[in-house]
C-alpha positions in Angstrom: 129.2 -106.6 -59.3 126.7 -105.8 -61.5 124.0 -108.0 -62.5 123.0 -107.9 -65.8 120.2 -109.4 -68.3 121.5 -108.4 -72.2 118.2 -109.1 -73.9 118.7 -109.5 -78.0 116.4 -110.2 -81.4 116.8 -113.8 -83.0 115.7 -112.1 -85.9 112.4 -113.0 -88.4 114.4 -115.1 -90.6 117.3 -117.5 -91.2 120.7 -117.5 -89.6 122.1 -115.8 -92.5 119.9 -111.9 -91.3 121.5 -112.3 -88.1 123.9 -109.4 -87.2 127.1 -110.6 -86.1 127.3 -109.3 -82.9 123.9 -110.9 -82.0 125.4 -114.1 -83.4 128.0 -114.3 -81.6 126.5 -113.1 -78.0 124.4 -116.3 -78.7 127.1 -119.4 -79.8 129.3 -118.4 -77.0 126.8 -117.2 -74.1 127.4 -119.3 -70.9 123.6 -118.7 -69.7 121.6 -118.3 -72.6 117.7 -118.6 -72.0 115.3 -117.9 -75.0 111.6 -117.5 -74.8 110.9 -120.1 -77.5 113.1 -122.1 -79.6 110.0 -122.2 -82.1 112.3 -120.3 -84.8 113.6 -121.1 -88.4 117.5 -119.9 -86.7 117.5 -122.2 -83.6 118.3 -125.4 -85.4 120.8 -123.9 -87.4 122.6 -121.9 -84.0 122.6 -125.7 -82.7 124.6 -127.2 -85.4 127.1 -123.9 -84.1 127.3 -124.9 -80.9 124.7 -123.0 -79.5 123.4 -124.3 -75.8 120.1 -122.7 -74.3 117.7 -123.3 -71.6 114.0 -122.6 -73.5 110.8 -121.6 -71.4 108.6 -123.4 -74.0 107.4 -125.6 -71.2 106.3 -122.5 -69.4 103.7 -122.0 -71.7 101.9 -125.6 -70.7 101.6 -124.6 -67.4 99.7 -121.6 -67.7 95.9 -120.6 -69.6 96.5 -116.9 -69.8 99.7 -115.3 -72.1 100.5 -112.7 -69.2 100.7 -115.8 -66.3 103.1 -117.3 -68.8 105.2 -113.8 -69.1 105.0 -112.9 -65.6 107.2 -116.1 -65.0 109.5 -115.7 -67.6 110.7 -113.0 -65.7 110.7 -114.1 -62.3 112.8 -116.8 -63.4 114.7 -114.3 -65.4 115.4 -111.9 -62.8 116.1 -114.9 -60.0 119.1 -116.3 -62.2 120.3 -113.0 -62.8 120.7 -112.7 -59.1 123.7 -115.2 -60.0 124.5 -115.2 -63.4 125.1 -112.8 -66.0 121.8 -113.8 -68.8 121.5 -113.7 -72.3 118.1 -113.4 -73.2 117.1 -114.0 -76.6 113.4 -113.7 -77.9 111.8 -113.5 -81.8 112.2 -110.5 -83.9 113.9 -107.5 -82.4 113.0 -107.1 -78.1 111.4 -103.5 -78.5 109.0 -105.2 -81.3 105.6 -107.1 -80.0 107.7 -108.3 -76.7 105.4 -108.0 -73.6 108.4 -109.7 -71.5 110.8 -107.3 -72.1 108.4 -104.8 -71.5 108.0 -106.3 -67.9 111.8 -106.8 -67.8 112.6 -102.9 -68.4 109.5 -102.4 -65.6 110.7 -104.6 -63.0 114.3 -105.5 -63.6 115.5 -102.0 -61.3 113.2 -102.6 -58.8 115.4 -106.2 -58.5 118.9 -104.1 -58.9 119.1 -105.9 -62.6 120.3 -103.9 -65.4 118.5 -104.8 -68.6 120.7 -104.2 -71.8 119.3 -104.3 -75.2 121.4 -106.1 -77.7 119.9 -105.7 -80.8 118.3 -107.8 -83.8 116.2 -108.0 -86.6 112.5 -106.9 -86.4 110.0 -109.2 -88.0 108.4 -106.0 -89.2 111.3 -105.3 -91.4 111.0 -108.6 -93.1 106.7 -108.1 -93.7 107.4 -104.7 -95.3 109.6 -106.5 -97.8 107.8 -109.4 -98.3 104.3 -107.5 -98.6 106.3 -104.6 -100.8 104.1 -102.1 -98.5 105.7 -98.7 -97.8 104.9 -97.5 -93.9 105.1 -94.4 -94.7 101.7 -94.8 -96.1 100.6 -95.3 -92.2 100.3 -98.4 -90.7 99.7 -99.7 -87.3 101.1 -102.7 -85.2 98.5 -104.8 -83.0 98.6 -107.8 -80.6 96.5 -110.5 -81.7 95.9 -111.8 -78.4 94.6 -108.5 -77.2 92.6 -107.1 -80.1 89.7 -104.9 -79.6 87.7 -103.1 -82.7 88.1 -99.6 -81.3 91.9 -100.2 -82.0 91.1 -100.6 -85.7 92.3 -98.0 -88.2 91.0 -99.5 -91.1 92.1 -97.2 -93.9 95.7 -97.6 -92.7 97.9 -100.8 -93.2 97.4 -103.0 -90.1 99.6 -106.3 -89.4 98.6 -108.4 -86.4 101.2 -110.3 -84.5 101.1 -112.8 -82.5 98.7 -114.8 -84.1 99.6 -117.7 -83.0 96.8 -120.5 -83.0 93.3 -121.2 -84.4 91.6 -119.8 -81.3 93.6 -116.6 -81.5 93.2 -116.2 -85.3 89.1 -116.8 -84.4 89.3 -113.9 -82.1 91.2 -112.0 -84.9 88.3 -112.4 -87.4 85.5 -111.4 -85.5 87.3 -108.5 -84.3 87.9 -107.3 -87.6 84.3 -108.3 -88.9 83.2 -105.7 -86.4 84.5 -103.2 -89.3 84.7 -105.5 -92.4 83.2 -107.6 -94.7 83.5 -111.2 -94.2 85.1 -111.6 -97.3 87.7 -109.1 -97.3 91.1 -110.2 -98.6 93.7 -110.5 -96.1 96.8 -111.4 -95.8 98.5 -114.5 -93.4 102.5 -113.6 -93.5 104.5 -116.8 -92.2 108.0 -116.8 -91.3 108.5 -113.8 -92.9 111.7 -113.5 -94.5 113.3 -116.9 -94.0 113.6 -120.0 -96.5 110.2 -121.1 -95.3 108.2 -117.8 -95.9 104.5 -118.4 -96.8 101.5 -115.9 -98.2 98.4 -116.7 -98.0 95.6 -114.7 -99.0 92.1 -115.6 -97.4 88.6 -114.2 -97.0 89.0 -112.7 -94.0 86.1 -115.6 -92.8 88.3 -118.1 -93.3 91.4 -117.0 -91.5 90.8 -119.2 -89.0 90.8 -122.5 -90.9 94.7 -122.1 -92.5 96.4 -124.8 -91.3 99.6 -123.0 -91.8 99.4 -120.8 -88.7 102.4 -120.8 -86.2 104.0 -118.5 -83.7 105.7 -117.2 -86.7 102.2 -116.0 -88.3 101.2 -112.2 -88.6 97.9 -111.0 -90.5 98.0 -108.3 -92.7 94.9 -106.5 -93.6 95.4 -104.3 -96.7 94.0 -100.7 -96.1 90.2 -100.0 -97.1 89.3 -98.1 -100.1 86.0 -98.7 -100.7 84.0 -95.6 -99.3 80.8 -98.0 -98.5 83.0 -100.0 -95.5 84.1 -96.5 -94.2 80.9 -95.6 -93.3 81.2 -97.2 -90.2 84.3 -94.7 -89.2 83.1 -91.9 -87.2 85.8 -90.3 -89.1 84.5 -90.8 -92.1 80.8 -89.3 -90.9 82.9 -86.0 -89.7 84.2 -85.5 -93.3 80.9 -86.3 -94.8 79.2 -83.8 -92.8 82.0 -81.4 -93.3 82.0 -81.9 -96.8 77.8 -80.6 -97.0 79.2 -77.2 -95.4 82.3 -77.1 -97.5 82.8 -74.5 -100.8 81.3 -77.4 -102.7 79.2 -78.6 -100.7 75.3 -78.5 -100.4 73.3 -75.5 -100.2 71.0 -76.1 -97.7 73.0 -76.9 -95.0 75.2 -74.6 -95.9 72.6 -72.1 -94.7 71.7 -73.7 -91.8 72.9 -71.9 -88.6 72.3 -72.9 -84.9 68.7 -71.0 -84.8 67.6 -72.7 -88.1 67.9 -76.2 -86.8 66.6 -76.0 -83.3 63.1 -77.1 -85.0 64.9 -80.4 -86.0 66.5 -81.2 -83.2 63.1 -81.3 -81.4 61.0 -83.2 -84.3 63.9 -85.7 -84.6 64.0 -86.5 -80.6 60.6 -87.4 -80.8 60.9 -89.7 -83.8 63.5 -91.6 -81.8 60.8 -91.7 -78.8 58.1 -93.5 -81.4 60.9 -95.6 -82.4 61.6 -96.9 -79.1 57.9 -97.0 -78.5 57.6 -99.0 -81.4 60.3 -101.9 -80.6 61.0 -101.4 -83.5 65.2 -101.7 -83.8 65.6 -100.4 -87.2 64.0 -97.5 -87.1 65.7 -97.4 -83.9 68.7 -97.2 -86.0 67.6 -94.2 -88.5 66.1 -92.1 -85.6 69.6 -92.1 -83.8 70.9 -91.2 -86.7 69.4 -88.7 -87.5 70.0 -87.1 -83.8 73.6 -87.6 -84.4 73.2 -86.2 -87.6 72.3 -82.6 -85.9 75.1 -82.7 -83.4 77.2 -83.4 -85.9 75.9 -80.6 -88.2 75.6 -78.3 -84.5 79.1 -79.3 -84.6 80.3 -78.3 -88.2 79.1 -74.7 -87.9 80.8 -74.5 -84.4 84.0 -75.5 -86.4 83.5 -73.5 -89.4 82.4 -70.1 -87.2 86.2 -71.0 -85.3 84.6 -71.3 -81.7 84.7 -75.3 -81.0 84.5 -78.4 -82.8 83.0 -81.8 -82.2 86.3 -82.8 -80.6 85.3 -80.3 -77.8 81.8 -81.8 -77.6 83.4 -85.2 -77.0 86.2 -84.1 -74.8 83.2 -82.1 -72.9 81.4 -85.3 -72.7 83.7 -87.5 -72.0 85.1 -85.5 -68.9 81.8 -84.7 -67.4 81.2 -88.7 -67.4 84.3 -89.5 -66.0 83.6 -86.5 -63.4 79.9 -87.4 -62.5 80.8 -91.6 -61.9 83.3 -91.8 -59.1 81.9 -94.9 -58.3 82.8 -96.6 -61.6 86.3 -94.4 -62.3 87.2 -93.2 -59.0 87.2 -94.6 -55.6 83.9 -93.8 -54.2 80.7 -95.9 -54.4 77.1 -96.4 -55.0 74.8 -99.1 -54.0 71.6 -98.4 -56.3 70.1 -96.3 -58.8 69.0 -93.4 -56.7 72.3 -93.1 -54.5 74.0 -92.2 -57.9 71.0 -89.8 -58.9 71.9 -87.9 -55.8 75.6 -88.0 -56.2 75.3 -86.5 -59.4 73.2 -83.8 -58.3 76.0 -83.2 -55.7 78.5 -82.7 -58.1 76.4 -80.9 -60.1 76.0 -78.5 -57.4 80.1 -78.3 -56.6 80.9 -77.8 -60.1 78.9 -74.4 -60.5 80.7 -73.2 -57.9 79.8 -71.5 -54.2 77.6 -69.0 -56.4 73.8 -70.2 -55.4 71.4 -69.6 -57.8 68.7 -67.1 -57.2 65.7 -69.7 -57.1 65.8 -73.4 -56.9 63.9 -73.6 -60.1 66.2 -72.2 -62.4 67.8 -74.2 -64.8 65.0 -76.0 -66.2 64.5 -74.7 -70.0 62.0 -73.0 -71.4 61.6 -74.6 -74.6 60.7 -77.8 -72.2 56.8 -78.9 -73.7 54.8 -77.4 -70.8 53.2 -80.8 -69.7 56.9 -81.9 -68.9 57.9 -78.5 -67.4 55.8 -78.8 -64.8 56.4 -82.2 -64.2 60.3 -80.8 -64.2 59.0 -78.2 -61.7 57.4 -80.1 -59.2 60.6 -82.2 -59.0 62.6 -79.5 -58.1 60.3 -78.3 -56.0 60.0 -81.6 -54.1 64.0 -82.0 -53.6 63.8 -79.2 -50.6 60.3 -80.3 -49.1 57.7 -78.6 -50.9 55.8 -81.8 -51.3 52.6 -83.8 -50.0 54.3 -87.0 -47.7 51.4 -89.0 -49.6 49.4 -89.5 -52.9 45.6 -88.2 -51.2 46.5 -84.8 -50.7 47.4 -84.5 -54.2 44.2 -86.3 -55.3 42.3 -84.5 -53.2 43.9 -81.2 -54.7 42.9 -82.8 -58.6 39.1 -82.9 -56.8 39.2 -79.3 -55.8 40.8 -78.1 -59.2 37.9 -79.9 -61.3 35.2 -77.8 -59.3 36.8 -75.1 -59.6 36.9 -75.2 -63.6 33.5 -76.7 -63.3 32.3 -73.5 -61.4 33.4 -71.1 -64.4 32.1 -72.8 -67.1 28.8 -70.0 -67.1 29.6 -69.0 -70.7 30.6 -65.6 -69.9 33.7 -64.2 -71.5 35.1 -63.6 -68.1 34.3 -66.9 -66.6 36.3 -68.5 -69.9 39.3 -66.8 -69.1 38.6 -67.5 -65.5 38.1 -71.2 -67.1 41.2 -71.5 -68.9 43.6 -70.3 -66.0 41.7 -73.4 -63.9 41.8 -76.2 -66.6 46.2 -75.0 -66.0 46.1 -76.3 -62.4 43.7 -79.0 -63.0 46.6 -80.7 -65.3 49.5 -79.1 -63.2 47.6 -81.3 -60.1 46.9 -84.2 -62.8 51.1 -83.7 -63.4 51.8 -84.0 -59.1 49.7 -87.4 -59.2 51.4 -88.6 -62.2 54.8 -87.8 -60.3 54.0 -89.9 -56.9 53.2 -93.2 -59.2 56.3 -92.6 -60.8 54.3 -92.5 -64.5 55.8 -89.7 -66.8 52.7 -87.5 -68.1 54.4 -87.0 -71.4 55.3 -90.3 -72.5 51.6 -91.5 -70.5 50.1 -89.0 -72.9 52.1 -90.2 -76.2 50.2 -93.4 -75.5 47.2 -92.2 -75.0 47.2 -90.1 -78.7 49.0 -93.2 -80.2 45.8 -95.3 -78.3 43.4 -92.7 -79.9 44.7 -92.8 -83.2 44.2 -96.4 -83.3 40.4 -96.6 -82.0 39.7 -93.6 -84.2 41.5 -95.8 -87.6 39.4 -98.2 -86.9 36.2 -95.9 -86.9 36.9 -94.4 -89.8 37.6 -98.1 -91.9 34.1 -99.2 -90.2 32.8 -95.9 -91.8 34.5 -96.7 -95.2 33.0 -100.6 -95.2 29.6 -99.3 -94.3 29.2 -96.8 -97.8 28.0 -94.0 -95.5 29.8 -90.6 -94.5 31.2 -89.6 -91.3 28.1 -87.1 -91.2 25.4 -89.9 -91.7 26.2 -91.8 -88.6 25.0 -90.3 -84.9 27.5 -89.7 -82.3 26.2 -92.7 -80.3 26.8 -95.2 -83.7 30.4 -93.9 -83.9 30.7 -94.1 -80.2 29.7 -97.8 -80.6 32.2 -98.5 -83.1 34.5 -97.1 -80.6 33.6 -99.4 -78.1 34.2 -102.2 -80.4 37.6 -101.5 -81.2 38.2 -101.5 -77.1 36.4 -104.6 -77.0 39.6 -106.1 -79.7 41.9 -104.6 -76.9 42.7 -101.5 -79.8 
């Protein structure tokens, strides 16, 4: 004997949308179960005869929606051991139905054939009653699992399964991750029975309508407003594309890969003083003005036909994946520097059995020089070339200074001689810097940044005094920059 579960839609109106096949499957069914009897049809199927066990009680027993489902069909699949079920759920059981889902999943594992018997989707009934044509695009989303990145916001969105204050809280700020607080939307009840209701909100008050149900969906209208589509990374790809296109601006129509390798560079830094600065909006800018040349890196790479910034992404996203096992596959790391050296492990297998020709290759030339040889000495270290301790490399800093300290006779030969010692007197200043784990460049940012201040204030004590720069001695300028320490400047 087969054992069966015939699973059908109770429709998203009144008895009168019901097909009649579904109607009758439900007034004569012998084991009828239905996941709620929350539904404008189930008092009417009552008054014709309809008997049903309903797993409304389920729902008190449990915190989390999926506990609640997971027992639904446990219980569904243990009577079916039995009995031949009728199952009967909102809407039509292929729309916004997480147990039939896990029915369809689990019910041949059990030997239980799962038959779907048709209904009425609720969607059908919202199209009408919101006179919104899908063709338009839309997309369907759970309510109780909404997340922002889901969000197509210049498409038609209805959310189902809104079915409380709490979840209809978690709605809006989900969707005021992308819109304005008061953007109109729309909250669809009992779509397409006698007791329909519209009610359009600012999208900050959608939580306080009294009239949400089980029966509620939200519909949020799709954007138009080019100002709240800014946020779409969409939105930023045909903006850039639109600079490069026939009408377009002429600069950057110009621009080619060479031609904005200098901005690259200046921009970089200018996210540095941002983040040097604390300061978060300019944090903001700077970033975006980094993306702005990947993005325009990007366009040309897309208008010259060899990749686009889909292939940067998928690039991106692969190496990521590839270079964290321990997050997205099964191996592990315990701290920082075990998944420094597991990257550089599978750095090393993805170039292949091919060995490069000297451990120092791959660090760039276009490096400033300061961090090259900071880049350098690291490499270097990795195989052993390295002092065990920080006196050697002091002592080697020592020996540098006299040695540039000897040349400096005046002679035109003992200047070049000079200039080829002042190199390893900072390339030894660099190795210290490395063993106290202090970055020469950004230790050198802050020492300009710390000279620029010092100097300001020279130059305003210059300015209050009525003199010129050239009127004061080198020791009273000195002093002023002593007092500007002294105020921790």
């Amino acid at each position: 004997m087969v054992k069966t579960i015939e699973i059908v839609g109770l429709g998203a109106g009144d008895i009168y949308q019901l097909p009649l096949g579904v109607y009758r499957k439900l007034v004569q069914a012998k084991h009828l179960y239905l996941r709620t009897k929350e539904h404008p049809v189930v008092v009417e199927l009552e008054k014709e005869g309809m008997v049903y066990t309903s797993f409304d009680p389920v729902y008190e027993n449990h915190e989390q929606f999926e506990e609640v489902y997971q027992e639904i069909v446990q219980i569904l699949l243990e009577k079916a051991q039995t009995d031949d079920i009728v199952y009967a759920v909102p809407g039509h059981p292929l729309v916004a139905e997480q147990t039939v889902q896990l029915l369809l999943e689990n019910g041949p594992k059990c030997e239980v054939e799962i038959v779907i018997g048709g209904g009425q989707s609720f969607i059908d009934a919202l199209f009408a009653s919101l006179k919104i044509d899908p063709i338009e695009g839309f997309q369907l989303l759970d309510g109780t699992s909404l997340h922002s990145n889901q969000l197509q916001i210049d498409q038609h969105m209805i959310i189902s399964q809104v079915y409380d204050q709490f979840t209809a809280s978690n709605v809006k700020l989900t969707l005021m991750e992308k819109l304005p607080d008061d953007y109109e939307v729309v909250i669809v009840t009992a779509a397409g029975s006698q007791d329909e209701v519209l009610t359009n909100v600012a999208l900050y008050e959608l939580d306080r309508n009294v009239s949400i149900n089980n029966l509620t969906s939200v519909y949020v209208p799709p954007v138009t407003d080019d100002q709240i589509l800014w946020k779409n990374f969409t939105k930023l790809r045909d903006i850039i594309a639109d600079l490069r296109g026939p009408e377009g601006c002429p600069w950057d129509k110009e621009q080619t890969h060479e031609s904005l390798k200098k901005y690259l560079i200046e921009e970089t830094y200018e996210v540095i003083e941002a983040i040097n600065e604390g300061d978060v909006d300019h944090l903001i800018e700077e970033l975006g003005d980094v993306l702005l040349q990947v993005m325009l890196h990007a366009q040309i790479g897309a208008d010259d036909g060899y990749f686009s910034i889909d292939d940067v992404i998928e690039g991106l996203s692969a190496k990521m994946i590839r270079r964290h096992p321990h997050v997205f596959g099964t191996s592990s790391a315990a701290n920082a520097e075990e998944v420094v050296a597991n990257w550089q492990q599978i750095k090393e297998q993805e170039k292949g059995e091919e060995k490069p020709e000297s451990i120092l290759e791959g660090i760039s030339m276009s490096l400033p020089n300061l961090l090259r040889a900071y880049e350098l000495q690291k490499k270097a270290a990795k195989v052993g070339f390295d002092w065990k301790e920080i006196t050697p490399a002091l002592e080697k800093v020592k020996e540098e200074l006299e040695e540039f300290t000897a040349e400096l006779d005046g002679t035109v030969e003992s200047f070049t001689r000079a200039k080829m010692e002042f190199g390893d007197l900072l390339f030894a200043f660099v190795n210290v810097a490395r063993f106290l784990k202090i970055h020469p460049e950004e230790a050198l940012f802050e020492t300009n940044e710390k000279f620029i201040r010092r100097f300001h204030y020279i130059e305003n004590r210059v300015k209050e005094s009525g003199k010129t720069f050239e009127e004061f001695t080198l020791e009273e300028l000195d002093g002023y920059w002593d007092e500007a320490k002294g105020k921790g400047l």
